[in-house]
C-alpha positions as a Python dict, from the first residue, in 0.01 Angstrom:
ca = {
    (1, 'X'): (0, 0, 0),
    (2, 'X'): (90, 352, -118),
    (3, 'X'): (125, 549, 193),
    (4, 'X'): (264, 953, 198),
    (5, 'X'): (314, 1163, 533),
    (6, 'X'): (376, 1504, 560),
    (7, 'X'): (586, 1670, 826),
    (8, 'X'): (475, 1954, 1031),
    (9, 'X'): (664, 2262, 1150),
    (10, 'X'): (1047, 2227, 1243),
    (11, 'X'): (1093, 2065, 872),
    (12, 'X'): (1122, 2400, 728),
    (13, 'X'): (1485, 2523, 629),
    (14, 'X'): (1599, 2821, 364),
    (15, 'X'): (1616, 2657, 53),
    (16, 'X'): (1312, 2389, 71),
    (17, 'X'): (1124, 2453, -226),
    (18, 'X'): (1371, 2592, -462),
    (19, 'X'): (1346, 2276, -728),
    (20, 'X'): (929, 2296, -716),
    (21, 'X'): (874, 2693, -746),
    (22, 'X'): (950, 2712, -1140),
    (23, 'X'): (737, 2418, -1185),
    (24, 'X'): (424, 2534, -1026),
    (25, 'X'): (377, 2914, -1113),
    (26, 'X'): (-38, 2927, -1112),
    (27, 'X'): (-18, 2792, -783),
    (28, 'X'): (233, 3018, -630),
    (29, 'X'): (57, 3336, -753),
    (30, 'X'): (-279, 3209, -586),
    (31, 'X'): (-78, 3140, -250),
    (32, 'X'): (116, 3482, -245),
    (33, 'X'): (-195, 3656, -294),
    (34, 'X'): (-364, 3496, -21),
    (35, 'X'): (-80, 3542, 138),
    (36, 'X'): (-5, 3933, 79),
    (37, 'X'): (359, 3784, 95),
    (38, 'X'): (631, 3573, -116),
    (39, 'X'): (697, 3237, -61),
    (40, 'X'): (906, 3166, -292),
    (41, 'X'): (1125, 3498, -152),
    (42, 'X'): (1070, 3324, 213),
    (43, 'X'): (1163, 3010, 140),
    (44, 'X'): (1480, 3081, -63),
    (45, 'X'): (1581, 3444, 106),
    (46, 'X'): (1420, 3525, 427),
    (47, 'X'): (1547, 3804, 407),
    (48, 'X'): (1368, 3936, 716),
    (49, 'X'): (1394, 3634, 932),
    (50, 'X'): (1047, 3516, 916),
    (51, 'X'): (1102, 3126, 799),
    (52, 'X'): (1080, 3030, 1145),
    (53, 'X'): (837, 3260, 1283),
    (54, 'X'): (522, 3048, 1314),
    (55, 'X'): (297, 3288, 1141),
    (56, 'X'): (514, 3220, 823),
    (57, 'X'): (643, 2894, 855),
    (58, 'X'): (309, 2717, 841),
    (59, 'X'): (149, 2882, 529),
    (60, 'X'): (493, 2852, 359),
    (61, 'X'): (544, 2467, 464),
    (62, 'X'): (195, 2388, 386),
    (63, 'X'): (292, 2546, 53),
    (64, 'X'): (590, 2328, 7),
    (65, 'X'): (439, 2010, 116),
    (66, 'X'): (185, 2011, -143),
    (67, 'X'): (354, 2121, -425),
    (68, 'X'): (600, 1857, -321),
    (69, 'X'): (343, 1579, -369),
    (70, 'X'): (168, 1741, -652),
    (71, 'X'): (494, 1704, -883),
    (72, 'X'): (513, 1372, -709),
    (73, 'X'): (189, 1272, -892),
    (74, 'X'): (245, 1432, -1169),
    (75, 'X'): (585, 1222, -1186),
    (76, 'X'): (498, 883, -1116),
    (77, 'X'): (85, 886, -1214),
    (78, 'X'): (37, 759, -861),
    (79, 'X'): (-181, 870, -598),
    (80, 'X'): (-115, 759, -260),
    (81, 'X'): (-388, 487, -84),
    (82, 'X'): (-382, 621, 279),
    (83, 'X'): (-178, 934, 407),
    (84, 'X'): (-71, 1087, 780),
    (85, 'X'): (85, 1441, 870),
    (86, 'X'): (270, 1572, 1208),
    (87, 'X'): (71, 1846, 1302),
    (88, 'X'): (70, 2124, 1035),
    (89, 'X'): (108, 1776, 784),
    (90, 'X'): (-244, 1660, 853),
    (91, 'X'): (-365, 1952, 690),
    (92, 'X'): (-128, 1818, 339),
    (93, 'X'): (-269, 1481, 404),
    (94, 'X'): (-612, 1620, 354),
    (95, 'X'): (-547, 1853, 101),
    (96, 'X'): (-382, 1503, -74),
    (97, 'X'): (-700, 1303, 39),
    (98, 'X'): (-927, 1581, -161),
    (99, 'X'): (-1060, 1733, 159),
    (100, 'X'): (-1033, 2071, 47),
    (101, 'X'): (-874, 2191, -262),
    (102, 'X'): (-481, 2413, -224),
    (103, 'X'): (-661, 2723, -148),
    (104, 'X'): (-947, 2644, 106),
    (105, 'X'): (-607, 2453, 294),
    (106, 'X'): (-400, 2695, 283),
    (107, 'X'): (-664, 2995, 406),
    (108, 'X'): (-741, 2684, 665),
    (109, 'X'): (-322, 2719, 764),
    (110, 'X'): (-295, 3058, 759),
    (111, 'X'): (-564, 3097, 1038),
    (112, 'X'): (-452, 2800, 1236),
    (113, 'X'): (-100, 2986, 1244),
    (114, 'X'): (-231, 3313, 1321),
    (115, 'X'): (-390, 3199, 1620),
    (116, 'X'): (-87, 2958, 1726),
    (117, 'X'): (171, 3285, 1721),
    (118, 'X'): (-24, 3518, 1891),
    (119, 'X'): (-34, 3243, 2182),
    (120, 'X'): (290, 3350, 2395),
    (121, 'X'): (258, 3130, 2672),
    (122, 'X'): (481, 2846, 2796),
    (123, 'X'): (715, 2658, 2548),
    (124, 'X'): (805, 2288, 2442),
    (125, 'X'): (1086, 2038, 2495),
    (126, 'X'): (1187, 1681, 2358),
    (127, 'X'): (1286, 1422, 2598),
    (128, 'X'): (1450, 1173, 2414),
    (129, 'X'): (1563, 814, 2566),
    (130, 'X'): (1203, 741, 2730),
    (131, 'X'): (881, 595, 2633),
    (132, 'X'): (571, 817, 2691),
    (133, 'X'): (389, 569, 2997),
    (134, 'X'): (764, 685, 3145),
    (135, 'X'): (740, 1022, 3108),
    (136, 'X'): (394, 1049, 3217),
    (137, 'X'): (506, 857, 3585),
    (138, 'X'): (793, 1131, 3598),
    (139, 'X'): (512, 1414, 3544),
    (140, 'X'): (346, 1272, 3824),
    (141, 'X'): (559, 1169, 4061),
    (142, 'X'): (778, 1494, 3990),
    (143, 'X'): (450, 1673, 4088),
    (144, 'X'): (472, 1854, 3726),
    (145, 'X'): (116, 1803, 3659),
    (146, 'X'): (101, 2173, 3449),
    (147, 'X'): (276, 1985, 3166),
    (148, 'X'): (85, 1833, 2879),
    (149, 'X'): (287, 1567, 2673),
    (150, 'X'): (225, 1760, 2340),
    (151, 'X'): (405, 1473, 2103),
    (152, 'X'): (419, 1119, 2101),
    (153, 'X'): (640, 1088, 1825),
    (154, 'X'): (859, 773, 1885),
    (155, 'X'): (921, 504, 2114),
    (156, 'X'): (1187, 695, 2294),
    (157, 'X'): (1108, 1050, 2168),
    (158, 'X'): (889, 1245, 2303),
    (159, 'X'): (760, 1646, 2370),
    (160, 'X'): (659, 1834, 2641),
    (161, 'X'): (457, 2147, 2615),
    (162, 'X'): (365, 2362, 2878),
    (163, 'X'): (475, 2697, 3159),
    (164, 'X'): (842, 2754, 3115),
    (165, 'X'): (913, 2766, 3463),
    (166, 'X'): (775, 2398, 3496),
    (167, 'X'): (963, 2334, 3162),
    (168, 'X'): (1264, 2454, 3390),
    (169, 'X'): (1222, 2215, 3622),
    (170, 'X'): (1142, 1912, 3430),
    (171, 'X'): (1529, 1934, 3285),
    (172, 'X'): (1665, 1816, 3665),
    (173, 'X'): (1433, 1582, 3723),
    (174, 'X'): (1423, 1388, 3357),
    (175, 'X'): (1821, 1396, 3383),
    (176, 'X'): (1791, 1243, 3738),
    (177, 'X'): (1591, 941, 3568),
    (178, 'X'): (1787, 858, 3279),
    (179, 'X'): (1700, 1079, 2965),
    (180, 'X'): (1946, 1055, 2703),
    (181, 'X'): (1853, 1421, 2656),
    (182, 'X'): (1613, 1663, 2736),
    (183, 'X'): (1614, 1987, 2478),
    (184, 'X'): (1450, 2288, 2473),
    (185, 'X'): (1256, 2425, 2160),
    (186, 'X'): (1304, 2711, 1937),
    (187, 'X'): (920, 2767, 1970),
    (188, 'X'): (693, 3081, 2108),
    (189, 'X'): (407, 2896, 2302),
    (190, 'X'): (320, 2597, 2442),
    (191, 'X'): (132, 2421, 2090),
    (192, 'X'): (-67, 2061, 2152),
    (193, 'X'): (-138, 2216, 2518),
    (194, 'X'): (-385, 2316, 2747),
    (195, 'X'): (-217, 2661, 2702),
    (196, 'X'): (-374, 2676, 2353),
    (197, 'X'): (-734, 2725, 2464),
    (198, 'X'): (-797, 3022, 2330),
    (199, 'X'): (-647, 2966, 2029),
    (200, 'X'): (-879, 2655, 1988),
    (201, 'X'): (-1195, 2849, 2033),
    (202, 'X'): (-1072, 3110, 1785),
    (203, 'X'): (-998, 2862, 1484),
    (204, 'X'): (-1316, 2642, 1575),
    (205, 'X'): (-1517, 2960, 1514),
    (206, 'X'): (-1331, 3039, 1157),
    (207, 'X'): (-1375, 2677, 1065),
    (208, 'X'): (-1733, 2666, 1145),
    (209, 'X'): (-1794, 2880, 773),
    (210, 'X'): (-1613, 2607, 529),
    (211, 'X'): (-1749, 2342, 375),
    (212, 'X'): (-1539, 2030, 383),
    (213, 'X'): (-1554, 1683, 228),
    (214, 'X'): (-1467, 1318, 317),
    (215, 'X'): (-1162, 1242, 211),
    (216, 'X'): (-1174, 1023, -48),
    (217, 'X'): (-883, 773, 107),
    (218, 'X'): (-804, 721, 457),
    (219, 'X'): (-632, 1000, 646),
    (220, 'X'): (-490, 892, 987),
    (221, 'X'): (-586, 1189, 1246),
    (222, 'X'): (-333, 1341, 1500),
    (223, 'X'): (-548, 1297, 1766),
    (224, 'X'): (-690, 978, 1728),
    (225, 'X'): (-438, 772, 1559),
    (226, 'X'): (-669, 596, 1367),
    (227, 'X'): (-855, 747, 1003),
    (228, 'X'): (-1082, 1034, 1049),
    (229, 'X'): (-1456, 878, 1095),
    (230, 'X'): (-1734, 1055, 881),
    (231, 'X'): (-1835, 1396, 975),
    (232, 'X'): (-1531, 1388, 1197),
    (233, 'X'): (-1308, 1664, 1016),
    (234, 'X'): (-1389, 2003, 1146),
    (235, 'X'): (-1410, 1855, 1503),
    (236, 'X'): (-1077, 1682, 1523),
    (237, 'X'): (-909, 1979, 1310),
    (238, 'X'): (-1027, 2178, 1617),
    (239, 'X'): (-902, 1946, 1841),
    (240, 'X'): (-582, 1901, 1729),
    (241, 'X'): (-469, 2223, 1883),
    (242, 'X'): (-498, 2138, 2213),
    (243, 'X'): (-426, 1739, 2154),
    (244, 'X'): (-101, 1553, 2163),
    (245, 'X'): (1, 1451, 1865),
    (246, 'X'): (6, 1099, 1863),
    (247, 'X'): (244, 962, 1570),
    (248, 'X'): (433, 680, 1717),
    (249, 'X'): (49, 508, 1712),
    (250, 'X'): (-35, 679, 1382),
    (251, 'X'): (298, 492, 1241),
    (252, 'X'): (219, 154, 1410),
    (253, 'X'): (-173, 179, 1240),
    (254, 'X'): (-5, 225, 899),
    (255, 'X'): (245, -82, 938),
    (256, 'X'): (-55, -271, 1006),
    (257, 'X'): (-149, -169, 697),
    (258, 'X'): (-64, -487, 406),
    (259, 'X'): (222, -447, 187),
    (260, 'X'): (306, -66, 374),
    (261, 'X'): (514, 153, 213),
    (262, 'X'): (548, 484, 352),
    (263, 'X'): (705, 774, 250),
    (264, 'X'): (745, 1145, 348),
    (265, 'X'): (666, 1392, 85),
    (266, 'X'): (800, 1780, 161),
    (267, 'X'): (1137, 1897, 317),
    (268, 'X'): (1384, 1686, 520),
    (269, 'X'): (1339, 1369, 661),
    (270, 'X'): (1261, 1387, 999),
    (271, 'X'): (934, 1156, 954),
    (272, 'X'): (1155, 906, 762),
    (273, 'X'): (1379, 853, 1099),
    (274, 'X'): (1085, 885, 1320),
    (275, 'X'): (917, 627, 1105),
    (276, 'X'): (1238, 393, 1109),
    (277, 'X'): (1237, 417, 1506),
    (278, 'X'): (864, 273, 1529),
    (279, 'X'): (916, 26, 1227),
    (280, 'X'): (1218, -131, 1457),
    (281, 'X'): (1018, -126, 1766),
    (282, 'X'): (717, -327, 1584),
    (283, 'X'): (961, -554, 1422),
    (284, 'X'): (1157, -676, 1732),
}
């Protein structure tokens, strides 16, 4: 089985898009005027230091990641049979699974992204060398119940969202247990978090005017690890703010999948080794 995932934010890099850009023209003009900015001068200049500013990274990602699978398709004549996304990717995954058309996704993103940078509370951190059931009995017992786990992206990596100060103290007491490493984000707010709440009820009310469709192949949802149920889309797009993202089970549902072959479509390959990690875990 055909399988494509899209990463989220963190993928992006200056340069990603450079080889796509010349190829897709019609689609660039519509996204720079919905835009009222250049991606094309983000993504291969940044000449005002935006590429990683939430606000622009998402649009200009989501940009990327589906112009990266529509020369894919154009390439090979193939359509993929299921697709996934981290985060920011689901919304390439539906865009792939004929959710929404490019536009209507990338108006979708540029909301989404709007809201997430104007949060400035709390921030994130990977903790990498533990499974999540660990992590959650160091939460507890550390009595750092503020913290959310925000991604559950491997067996042994994981993310922490949630107050800095708390973030603070998590780095003594995850080094005290055995955590290969425990790094702190280059990211404004807590995302995936209870800290996102109001950023939740200010996309679910933009949301509420689009009209959406099934997808027309199975799209595996961030926040319930399994394909999106009919009817299901604006409510878990909604949700997915506030949920953990829950990819090592998202991977493990697609290698149940017969004959799965998965690949990541957009910049980098940070799915690829996340993917690897769970595929050796199932296999062992």
């Amino acid at each position: 089985m055909r399988i494509h995932v899209f990463p989220g934010q963190g993928s992006q890099r200056l340069g990603m898009g450079a080889e796509l850009f010349d190829g897709a023209p019609d689609e660039l003009a519509a996204a720079d005027a919905v835009l009222g900015w250049s991606v094309r001068e983000l993504c291969l200049h940044d000449v005002n230091g935006n590429l990683h500013q939430t606000a622009w990274t998402q649009p200009a990602l989501y940009v990327v990641n589906a112009l990266s699978y529509l020369k894919k398709v154009r390439e090979t004549g193939q359509r993929p049979e299921m697709v996934a996304g981290h985060s920011l990717g689901e919304y390439n995954a539906l865009f792939a699974a004929g959710a929404f058309d490019f536009i209507t996704g990338l108006r979708l993103v540029q909301r989404r992204a709007a809201v997430m940078a104007r949060a400035r509370e709390g921030g994130m951190a990977a903790v990498i060398g533990l499974s999540a059931a660990r992590v959650r009995e160091v939460l507890r017992d550390e009595g750092l119940s503020d913290l959310d786990l925000a991604n559950l992206n491997a067996p042994e990596q994981q993310v922490l969202s949630g107050p800095l100060e708390s973030l603070a103290r998590a780095e003594g007491s995850f080094s005290r247990v055995g955590a290969k490493a425990f790094k702190r984000l280059p990211v404004s707010a807590a995302f995936h978090s209870r800290c996102m709440r109001e950023a939740r009820q200010e996309f679910e009310t933009f949301i509420e005017d689009f009209v959406l469709s099934s997808p027309r192949i199975p799209v595996v949802s961030n926040v319930e690890a399994k394909p999106y149920p009919r009817g299901a889309l604006k409510r878990l797009l909604v949700e997915q703010i506030t949920s953990p993202v829950r990819w090592e089970e998202s991977v493990q549902y697609l290698l149940k999948q017969p004959g799965a072959d998965i690949e990541e479509v957009g910049p980098g390959r940070v799915l690829t080794a996340l993917v690897a990690q769970v595929r050796r875990q199932v296999e062992s």
